[in-house]
N, C-alpha and C positions, 0 to 999 in steps of 0.2 A: 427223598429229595432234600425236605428240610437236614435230616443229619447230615449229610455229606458236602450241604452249604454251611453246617457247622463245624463240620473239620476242615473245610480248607479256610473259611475264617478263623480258626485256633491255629492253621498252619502258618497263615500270613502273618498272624501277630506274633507269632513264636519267632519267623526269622524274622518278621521288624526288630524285635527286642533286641535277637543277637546281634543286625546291623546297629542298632543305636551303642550297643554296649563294646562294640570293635572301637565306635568313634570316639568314646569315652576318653576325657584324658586320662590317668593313672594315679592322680591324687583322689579319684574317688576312690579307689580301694586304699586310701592314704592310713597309714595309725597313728593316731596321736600320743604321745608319751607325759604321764605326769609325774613331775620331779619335786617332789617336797625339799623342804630348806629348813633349818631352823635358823639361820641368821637372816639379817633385812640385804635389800637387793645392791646397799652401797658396801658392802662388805667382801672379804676376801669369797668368801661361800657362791655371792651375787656375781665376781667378776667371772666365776671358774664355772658358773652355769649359764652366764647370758653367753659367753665364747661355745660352750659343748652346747646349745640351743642352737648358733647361727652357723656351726661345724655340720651337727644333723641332719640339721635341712638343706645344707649347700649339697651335703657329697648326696642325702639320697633324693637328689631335684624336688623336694617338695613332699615326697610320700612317708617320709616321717618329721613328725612334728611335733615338739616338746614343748607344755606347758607347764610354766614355773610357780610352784607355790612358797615363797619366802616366809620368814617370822614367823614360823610354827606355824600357819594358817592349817595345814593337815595335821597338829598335834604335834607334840613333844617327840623331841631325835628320838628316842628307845621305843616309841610308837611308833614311826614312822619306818624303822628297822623292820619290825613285829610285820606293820602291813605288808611291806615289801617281799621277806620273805614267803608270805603266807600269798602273795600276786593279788592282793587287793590295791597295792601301791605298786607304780611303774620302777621308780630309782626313787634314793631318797641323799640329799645327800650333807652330811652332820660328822660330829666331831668323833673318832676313831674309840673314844673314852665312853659313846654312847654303845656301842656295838661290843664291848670286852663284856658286858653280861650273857652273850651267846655264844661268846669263845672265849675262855680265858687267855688262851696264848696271845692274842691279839694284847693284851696287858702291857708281853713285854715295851712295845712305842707308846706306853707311858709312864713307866718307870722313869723314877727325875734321875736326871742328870746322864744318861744313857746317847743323848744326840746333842751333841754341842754346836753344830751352828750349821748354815744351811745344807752345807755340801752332805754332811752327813746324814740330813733331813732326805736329800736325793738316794742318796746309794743304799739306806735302807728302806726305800720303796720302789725299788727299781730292781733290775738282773735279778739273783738266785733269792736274793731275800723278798724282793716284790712278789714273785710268785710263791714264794713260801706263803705268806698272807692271805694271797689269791688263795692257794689250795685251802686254806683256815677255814677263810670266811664260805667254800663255795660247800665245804664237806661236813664243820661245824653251825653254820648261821643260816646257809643255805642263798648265800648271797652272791654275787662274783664284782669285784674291786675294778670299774672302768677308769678311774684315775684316782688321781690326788691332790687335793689342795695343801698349799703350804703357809701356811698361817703365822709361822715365827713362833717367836715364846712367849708362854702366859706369863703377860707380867700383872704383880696383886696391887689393887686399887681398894683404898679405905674411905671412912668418911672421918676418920678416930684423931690421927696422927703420921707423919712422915714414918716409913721403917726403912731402918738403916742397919739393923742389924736386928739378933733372935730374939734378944731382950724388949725391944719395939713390938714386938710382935708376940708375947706371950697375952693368951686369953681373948684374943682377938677373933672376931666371930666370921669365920669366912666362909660364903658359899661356894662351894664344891658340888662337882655332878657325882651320880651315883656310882663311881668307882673306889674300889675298895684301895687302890693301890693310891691315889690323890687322896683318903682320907686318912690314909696311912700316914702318908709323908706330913702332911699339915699338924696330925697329931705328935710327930716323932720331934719337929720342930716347937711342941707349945702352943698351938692356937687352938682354937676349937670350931672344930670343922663341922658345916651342914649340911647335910648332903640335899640338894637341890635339882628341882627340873629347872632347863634353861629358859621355860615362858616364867616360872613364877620370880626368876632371877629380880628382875629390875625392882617390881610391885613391894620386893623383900627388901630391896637396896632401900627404897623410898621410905617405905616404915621403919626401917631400921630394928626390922627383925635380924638382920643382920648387918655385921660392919662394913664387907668386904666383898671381893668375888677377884679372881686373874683371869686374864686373856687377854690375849697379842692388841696391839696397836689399834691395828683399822676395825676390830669387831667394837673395841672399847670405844671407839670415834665413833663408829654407824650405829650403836646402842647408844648412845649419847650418856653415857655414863659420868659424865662432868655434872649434868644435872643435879646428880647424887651421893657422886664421888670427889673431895678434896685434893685426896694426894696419891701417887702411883712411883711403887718401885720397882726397880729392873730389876726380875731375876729370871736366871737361864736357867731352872730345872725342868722343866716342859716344855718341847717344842711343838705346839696344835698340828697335826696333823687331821686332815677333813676326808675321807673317802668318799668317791660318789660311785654308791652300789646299785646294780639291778636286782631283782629276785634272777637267781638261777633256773628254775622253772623254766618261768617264762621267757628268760633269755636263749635255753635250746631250742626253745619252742618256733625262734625266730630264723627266717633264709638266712641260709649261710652272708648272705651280700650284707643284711643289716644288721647281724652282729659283728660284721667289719667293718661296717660307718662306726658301730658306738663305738669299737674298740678304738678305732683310730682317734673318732672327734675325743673318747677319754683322755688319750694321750696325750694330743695337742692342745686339749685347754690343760690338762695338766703344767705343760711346759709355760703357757699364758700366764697362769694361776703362779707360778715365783719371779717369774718379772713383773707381775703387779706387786709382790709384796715387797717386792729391793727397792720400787720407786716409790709406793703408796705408802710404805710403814712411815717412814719420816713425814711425810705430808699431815699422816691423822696425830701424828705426836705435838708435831710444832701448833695444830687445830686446839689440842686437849690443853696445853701451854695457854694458849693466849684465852682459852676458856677458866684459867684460873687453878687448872690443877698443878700441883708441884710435883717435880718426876725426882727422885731419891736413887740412889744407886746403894749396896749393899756393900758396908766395910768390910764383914765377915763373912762373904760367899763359899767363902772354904770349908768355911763349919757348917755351912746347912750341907753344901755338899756330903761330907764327913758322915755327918749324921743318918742322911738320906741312905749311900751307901751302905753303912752297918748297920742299921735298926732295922732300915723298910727294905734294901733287898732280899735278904734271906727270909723273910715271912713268903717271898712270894717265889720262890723258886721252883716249888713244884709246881704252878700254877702257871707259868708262863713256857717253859719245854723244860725245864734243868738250868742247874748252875753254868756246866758245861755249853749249852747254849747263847745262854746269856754271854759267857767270856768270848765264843766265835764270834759271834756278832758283833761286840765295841775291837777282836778284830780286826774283821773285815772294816771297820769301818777307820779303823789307823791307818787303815794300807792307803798307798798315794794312788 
């Protein structure tokens, strides 16, 4: 008697559960997503993740949910790559120059002087050549590219002297991230390049372990680099491109429905992500101005070009797909 007043009490509470769990909304089985960052939240990095955060959660009502971690708070971009791949990190999402140690082809978008101004910044991250990348990163890094931030061109900031041309600029200690191909180019120009993580950037600006560092407009502004920094000149030989990756992994591992939210929310803050920088770059420039730094523009820009081109292309030819490739691509990217 007692057992079988125990089974139909194990019965009732088995189908209570399953009625409470019918009445359930669906954000309990919600997942949360964490997005590491290395730049801070007022930055181009910050506007192209708080937009793909409130895209996530609009298209899948609530059941996925992206928490943001800005300013290296999960480590250094090439860590936070490392996790991602490995799925101990969600996305991560950092400067294109941190992720060329897991793929070298990835190199070739940042070889200088290869993308000359925005439009070209789109078209090769976009159509046959976007998913070239995509295939790179998902077959070499083990990652897959949901969008792109577009950051503009590094331009170098000192604490030394105005540079107006190459001579300005010999022996000048400039921090550089760990790409072979930027410490190329700094070295083919005369300076002396360091290769650097981006947390210990500023710390090094400060003690003047080093002179200098480049990067576009509004990271220079939301780092507050005036603090440290005196004078900045414009040069277009690098234009920042940002990926925000998932692990591939774990992104099969997802319903088909929500890896079509991310797909799509990458897209659209991608599109978000260069109308903040056509309107914001001038905003954080005219900020760094009235902070006291001096912006220089470059009388000899030909000749770094010059240089750039024959010294530091051919060292990296094999390393990016072929010469051959290389010429398709500036191409494609003439074509109207």
């Amino acid at each position: 008697m007692a057992v079988n007043t125990l089974k139909k009490a194990h019965f009732s509470i088995t189908i209570l559960l399953c009625l409470c769990l019918i009445g359930l909304p669906s954000t309990l089985f919600a997942k949360n997503l964490r997005l590491g960052m290395g730049d801070q939240m007022d930055s181009d990095q910050g506007a192209f993740a708080t937009r793909f955060k409130t895209l996530v959660e609009h298209y899948s009502g609530g059941d996925l949910t992206v928490t943001l971690y800005p300013g290296g708070a999960l480590g250094a971009e090439a860590e936070m790559i490392q996790n991602t791949r490995l799925g101990s990190l969600d996305m991560a999402l950092v400067a294109v120059n941190n992720i060329t140690p897991f793929a070298k082809e990835l190199g070739l978008l940042t070889m200088p002087y290869v993308i000359s101004n925005h439009v070209d910044a789109v078209k090769i991250t976009t159509g046959d050549l976007g998913e070239h990348w995509n295939e790179i990163a998902a077959t070499k890094v083990g990652v897959r590219i949901l969008g792109w931030t577009y950051s503009s061109f590094r331009h170098l900031t000192n604490s030394k002297r105005p540079i107006t041309s190459l001579d300005d600029l010999k022996g000048l200690k400039v921090r550089v991230p760990q790409n072979p191909i930027m410490l190329a180019t700094y070295k083919a120009w005369g300076a002396n390049p360091v290769a650097m993580s981006w947390t210990e950037t500023f710390t090094a600006l400060q003690q003047k372990v080093v002179d200098g560092q480049d990067n576009p407009y509004i990271v220079n502004h939301s780092m507050k680099f005036h603090e440290v920094q005196n004078h900045l000149t414009e040069i277009h030989y690098l234009y920042s491109l940002q990926p925000l990756v998932v692990g591939a992994r774990a992104f099969s591992k997802m319903k088909p429905e929500q890896q079509a939210i991310l797909s799509r929310a990458g897209l659209e803050a991608q599109q978000y992500a260069l109308v903040y920088q056509l309107t914001e770059a001038g905003k954080a420039k005219q900020h760094m101005q009235a902070k006291g730094v001096t912006v220089s523009v470059l009388e000899d820009e030909q000749e770094w070009m010059r240089l750039a081109k024959e010294t530091v292309w051919p060292k990296f030819y094999d390393t990016i797909g072929g010469k051959a490739f290389l010429e398709s691509v500036m191409q494609q990217l003439q074509q109207q």
